[in-house]
C-alpha positions in Angstrom: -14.1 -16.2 -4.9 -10.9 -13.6 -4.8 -10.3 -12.0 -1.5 -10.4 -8.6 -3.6 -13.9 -8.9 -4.8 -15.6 -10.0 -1.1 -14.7 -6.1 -0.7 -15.1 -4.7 -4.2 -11.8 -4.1 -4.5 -11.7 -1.8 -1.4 -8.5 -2.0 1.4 -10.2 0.1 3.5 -13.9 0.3 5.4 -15.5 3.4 4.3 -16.3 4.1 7.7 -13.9 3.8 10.7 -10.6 1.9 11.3 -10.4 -1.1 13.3 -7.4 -1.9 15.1 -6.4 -5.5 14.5 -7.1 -5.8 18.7 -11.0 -4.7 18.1 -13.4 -7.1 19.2 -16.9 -7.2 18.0 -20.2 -8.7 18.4 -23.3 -9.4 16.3 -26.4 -7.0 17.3 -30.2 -8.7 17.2 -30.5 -7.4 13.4 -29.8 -10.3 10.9 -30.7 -9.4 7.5 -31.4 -12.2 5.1 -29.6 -10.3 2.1 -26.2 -10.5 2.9 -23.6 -12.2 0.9 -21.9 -15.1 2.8 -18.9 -13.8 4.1 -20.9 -11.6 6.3 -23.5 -14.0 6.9 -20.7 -16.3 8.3 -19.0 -12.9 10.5 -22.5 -12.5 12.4 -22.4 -16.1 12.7 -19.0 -16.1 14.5 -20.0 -12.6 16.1 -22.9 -14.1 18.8 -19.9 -14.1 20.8 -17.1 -11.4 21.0 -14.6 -12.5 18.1 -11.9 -11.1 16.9 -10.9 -9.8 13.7 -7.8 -12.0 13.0 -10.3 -14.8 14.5 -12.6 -13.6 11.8 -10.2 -13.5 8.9 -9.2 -17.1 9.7 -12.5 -18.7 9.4 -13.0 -17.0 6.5 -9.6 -17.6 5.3 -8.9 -14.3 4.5 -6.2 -11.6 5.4 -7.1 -9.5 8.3 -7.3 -6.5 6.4 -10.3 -8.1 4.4 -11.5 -9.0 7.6 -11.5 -5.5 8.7 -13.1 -4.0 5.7 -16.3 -6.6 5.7 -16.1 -6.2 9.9 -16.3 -2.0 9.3 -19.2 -2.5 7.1 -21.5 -4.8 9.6 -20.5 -2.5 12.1 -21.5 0.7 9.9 -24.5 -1.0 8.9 -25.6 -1.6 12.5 -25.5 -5.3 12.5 -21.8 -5.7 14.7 -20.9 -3.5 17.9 -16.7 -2.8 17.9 -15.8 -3.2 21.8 -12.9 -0.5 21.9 -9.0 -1.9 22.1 -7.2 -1.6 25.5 -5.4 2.1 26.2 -2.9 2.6 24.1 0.9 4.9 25.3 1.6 8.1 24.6 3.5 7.3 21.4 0.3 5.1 20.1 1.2 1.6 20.7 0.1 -1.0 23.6 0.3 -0.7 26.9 2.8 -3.5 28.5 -0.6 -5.0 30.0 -2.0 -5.2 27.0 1.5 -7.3 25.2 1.1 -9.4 28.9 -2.4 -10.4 28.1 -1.6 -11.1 24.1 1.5 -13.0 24.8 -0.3 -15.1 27.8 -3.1 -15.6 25.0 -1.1 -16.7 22.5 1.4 -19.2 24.9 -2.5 -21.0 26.0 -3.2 -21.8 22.1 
């Protein structure tokens, strides 16, 4: 199926935006209606995932990820654990990049 029609065409969660750091995790309701790509994010969501760990197994680009993640989550059926702080000017603290970069050297 195209990437574009997992989200109806949408680049953006009609609720909130994730950061690309967000974490999430499934909550106890699992409807039995859901399309698979979601079926497969609660899947992956018993415990915390990420959303770039998301849009790999589904093979999509995070952004996807982060539209289908936004709905679960506005639905009821994910809980978003909030990114670290962020600086004044927005972006991560150095902690955060140390953590990340210590993360990525263990893959």
């Amino acid at each position: 199926m195209p990437v574009f029609a997992v989200t109806g065409g949408r680049t953006r969660s009609t609720g909130r935006d994730l950061p690309v750091e967000s974490l999430v995790t499934a909550t106890d309701q699992r409807p039995d209606d859901l399309q698979k790509e979601y079926r497969m994010i609660l899947d992956a969501a018993v415990a915390p995932v990420s959303l770039v760990e998301i849009g790999a197994a589904l093979r999509v680009p995070v952004g996807v990820a982060r539209v289908l993640v936004g709905d679960l989550a506005d639905a009821g059926y994910l809980v978003v654990h909030a990114p670290a702080p962020r600086d004044a000017a927005g972006n991560p603290t150095p902690a955060v990049l140390t953590r990340l970069l210590a993360g990525l050297r263990a893959r």
